[in-house]
N, C-alpha and C positions, 0 to 999 in steps of 0.2 A: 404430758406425762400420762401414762397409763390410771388409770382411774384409781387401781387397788395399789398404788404405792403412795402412801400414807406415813411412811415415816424413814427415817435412813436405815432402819435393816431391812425394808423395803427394798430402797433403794441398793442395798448391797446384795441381795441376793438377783435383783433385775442385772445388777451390773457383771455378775458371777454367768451369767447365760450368753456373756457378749465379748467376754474377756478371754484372750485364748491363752490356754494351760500357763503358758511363760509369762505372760500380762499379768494374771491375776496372782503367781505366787510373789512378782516382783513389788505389787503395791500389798497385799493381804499379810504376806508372810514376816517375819521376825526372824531375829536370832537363835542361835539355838535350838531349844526345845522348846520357846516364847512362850514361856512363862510368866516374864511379863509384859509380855504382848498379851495375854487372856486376862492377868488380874490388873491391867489398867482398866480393862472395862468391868471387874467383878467388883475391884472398890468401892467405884461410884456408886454401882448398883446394891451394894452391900452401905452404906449410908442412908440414915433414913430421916423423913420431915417431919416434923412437927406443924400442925397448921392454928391459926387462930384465928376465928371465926366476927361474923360483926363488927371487922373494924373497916376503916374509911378506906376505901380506894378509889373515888373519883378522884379523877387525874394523874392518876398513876403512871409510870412511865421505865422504861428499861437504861435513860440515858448514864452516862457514865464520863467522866473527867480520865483522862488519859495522853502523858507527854502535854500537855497545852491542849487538848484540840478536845472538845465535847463529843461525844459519840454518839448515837442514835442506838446501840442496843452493846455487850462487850462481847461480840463476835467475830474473830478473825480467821483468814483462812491462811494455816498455818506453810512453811516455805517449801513445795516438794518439786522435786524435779522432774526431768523429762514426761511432762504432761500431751504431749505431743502422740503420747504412747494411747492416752485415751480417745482421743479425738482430732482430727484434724488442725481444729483452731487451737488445739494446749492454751497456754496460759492465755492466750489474747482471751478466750471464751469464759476463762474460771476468775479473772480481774476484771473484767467487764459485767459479768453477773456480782462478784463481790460491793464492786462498785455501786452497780444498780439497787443494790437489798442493803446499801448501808455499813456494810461489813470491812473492815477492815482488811487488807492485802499485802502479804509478807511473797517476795517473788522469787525462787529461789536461784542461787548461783546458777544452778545447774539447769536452766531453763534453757528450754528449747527457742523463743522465744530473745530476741535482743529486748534487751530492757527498756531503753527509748523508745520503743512500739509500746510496750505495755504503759510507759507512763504517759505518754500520748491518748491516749485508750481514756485512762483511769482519772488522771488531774483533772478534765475540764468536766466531770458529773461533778455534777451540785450537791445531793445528798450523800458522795463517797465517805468510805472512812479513810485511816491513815495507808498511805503507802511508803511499803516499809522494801528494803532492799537485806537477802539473807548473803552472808559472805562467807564462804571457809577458806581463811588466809593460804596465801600459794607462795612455796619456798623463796620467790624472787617479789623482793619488797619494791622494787618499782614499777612490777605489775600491778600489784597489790594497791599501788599508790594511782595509779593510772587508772585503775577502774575504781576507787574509791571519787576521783573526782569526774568519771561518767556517770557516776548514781547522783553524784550531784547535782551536775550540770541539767540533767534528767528530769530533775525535780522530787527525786525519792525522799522522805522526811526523816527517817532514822533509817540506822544500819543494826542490821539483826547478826550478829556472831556464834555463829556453831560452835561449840566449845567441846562436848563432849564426843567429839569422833574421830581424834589424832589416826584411828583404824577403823575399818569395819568389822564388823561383828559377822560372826560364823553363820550365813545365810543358808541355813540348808533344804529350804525349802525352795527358794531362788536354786540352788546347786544341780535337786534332782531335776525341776522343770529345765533345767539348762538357758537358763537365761541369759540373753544380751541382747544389748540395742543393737536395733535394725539399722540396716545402713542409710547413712542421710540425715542420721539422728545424733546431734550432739548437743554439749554444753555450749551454746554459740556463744556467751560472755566471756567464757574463758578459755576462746578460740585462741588466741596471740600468745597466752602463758610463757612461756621459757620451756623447752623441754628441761627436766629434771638431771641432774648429772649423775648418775650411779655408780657409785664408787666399788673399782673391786674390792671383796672382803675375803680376810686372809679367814684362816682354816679353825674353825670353832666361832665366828663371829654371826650374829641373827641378821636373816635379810631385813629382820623388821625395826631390834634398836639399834645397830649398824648400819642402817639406810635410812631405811622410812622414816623412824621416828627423829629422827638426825633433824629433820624440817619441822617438827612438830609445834606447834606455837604454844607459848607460855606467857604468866603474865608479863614478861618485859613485852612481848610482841602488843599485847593492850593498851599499854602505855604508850608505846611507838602508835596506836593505829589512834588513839585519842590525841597525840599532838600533830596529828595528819589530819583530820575532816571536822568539821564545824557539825556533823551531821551528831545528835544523841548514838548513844550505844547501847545494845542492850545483849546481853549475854545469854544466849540457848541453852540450857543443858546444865544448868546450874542444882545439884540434888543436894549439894550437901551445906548446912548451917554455916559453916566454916568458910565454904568457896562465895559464899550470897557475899557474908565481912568483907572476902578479897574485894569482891565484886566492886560494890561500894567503893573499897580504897581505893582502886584504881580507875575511879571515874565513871562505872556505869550509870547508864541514866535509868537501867530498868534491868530485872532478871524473868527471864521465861525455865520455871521447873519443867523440866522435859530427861524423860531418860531415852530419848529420838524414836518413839513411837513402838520401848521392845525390838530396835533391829541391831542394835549396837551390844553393848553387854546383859545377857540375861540372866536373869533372875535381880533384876536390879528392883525394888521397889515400886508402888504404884505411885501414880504422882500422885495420886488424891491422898496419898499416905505420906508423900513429902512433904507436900505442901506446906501444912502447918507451919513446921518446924524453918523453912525457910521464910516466911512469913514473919513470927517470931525476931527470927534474926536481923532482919530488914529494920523492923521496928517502923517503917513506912516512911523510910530514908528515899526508898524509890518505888518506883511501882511492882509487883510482882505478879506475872500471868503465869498461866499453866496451861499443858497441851498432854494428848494421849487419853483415849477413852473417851473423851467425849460422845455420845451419840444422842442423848435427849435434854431437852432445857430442861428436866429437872437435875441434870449435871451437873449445867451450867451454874442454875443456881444453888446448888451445894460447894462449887467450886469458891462464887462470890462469898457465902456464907463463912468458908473456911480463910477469907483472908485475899484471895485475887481480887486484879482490878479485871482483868477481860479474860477471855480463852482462848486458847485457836484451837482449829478444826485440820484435821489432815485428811486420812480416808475416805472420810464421806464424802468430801466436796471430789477425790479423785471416782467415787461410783457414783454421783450425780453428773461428771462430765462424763463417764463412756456412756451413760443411759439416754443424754440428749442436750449432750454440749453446754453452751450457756444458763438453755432453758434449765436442764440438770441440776445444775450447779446454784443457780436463784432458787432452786424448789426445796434444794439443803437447806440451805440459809434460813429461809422464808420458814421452813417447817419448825427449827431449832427456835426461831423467834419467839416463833406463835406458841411454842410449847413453853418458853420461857415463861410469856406472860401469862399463861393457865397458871401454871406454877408458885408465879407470884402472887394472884389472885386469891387461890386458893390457900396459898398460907397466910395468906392475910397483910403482906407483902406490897406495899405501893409504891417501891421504890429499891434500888439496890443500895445505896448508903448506908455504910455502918452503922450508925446511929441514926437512927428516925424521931424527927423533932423531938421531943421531953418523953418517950418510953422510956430512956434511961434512969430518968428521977423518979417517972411515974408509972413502973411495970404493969404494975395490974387499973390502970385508968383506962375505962373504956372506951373512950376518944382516941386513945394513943396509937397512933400507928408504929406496923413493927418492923423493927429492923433488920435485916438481912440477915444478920447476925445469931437474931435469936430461932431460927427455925430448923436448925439441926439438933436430934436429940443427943 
């Protein structure tokens, strides 16, 4: 990596110099007038720390409990598609560096990339995090059922469910650059699909809840995919207090707050501003991560402070691959880490756990290490 890129808006402006017009409006841009595509990243930044000083931090550590499995720091790299777009290697490059740094790996449907190459890649590093498979259910349930048990057979450990994007959001900044994939380039997962039937519609009827949305998945379809795979579920796109309860009752094992990165409907809230309140609602019945805006581990740890078990990252890991492939994509990671632990240190922070041994009974005990908890003002 270049010497002077030092941190991921480093890295995004390196990645902006390499990315041609159509490349860069299709990962950068939003819905709308993304709106909240800019106040995902204003919230975080508009949150602020509290530190405490003189307390113990040898042996400190970022690890974290998540699904069964211990993790090495709560960083994932969240599910984005046609990565192929940035570099040659797409996903083999961006799940092999996640792999490498510890990081967690959500791989998206829409990957360029057969999945069995990626989990081949990823399952036999020693230090990896979870790998996780993202799915947006396709009209014909025995496709659906047919690749739900190729993620299996695969070795994927949960299935990650898109929830909030029955449509796409009004891209218009993808519109003017005129974007589409290049030829050669597709979803290869969901090469076999079923083409779609299209039904003609009589005179006053919408191509989109006359057609489209005709297929659009509902929680019966949750039900249906939880008595189909043995694998945990965990629900993307969950904002509202209300949908978390659904969530739950209908068997998730986890909720990811995500309003899909700002590309979908805008002006929808920041997630660092939903969080909470899903959170709340949870009550810590399952785990709840959070994605969008991310770019500094002091994010991160505002994120954890507010109630997440882990975060994923989108963006950045796609301008660490076009700046240098693998290497790129480690140097995200690695930098978000190492910013973490500053973070932690400095607030005085030796651990992410809710509660840090007896600070709760003994706030102001010198000895007492603090907890995650107490370091937002």
């Amino acid at each position: 990596m270049p010497a002077d890129v030092v941190s991921l808006v480093d890295h995004e402006a390196l990645a902006a110099t390499l990315m041609s017009p159509e490349v860069s409006a299709y990962v950068n841009g939003g819905a709308a007038d993304e709106i909240t595509l800019r106040e995902n990243l204003l919230a975080w930044q508009s949150l602020r720390l509290r530190s405490r000083v003189l307390r113990p931090l040898a042996g400190g550590h970022t690890r974290v409990e998540l699904l069964g499995q211990t993790l090495a720091h709560p960083i994932l790299v969240a599910p984005m598609a046609h990565q192929r777009l940035l570099h040659p290697h797409g996903e083999q490059a961006s799940a092999l560096a996640a792999a490498m740094q510890g990081a967690g790996y959500v791989l998206s449907a829409q990957a360029n990339t057969a999945l069995e190459t990626v989990a081949r890649l990823v399952l036999p590093q020693v230090e990896r995090g979870p790998l996780w498979f993202q799915l947006y259910l396709q009209p014909d349930r025995a496709f659906n059922l047919e690749l739900v048990q190729r993620v299996e057979a695969a070795g994927f450990e949960a299935l990650v469910l898109t929830v909030d994007a029955p449509v796409s959001g009004p891209r218009d900044r993808e519109r003017r650059a005129g974007f589409g994939l290049p030829a050669g380039l597709s979803a290869v997962n969901l090469a076999n699909a079923p083409a779609r039937e299209v039904p003609p519609l009589a005179e006053g009827q919408s191509g989109l809840f006359d057609d489209l949305l005709t297929h659009a998945p509902t929680w019966a379809d949750i039900a249906w995919l939880r008595e189909h795979t043995r694998l945990p579920i965990l629900l993307k796109g969950i904002t509202h207090p209300d949908d978390a309860r659904l969530a739950i009752q209908h068997g998730a094992a986890g909720i990811i707050v995500s309003n899909h990165g700002g590309r979908t409907l805008d002006t929808l809230p920041a997630t660092a501003q939903l969080l909470p309140a899903v959170v709340d609602a949870v009550q810590g019945a399952v785990p709840v991560l959070v994605d969008g805006g991310i770019r500094r581990g002091t994010d991160v740890l505002k994120a954890m402070a507010l109630g997440a078990s882990a975060v994923l990252v989108g963006r950045p890991v796609l301008h660490g691959l076009a700046n240098a492939g693998a290497v790129g994509v480690a140097h995200v990671l690695r930098l978000l880490r190492d910013e973490l632990e500053m973070a932690m240190a400095l607030c005085g922070c030796a651990s992410l756990a809710r509660n840090a041994s007896d600070s709760a009974a003994h706030p102001i005990a010198q000895d007492a290490p603090i907890g995650v908890h107490e370091i937002l003002k």
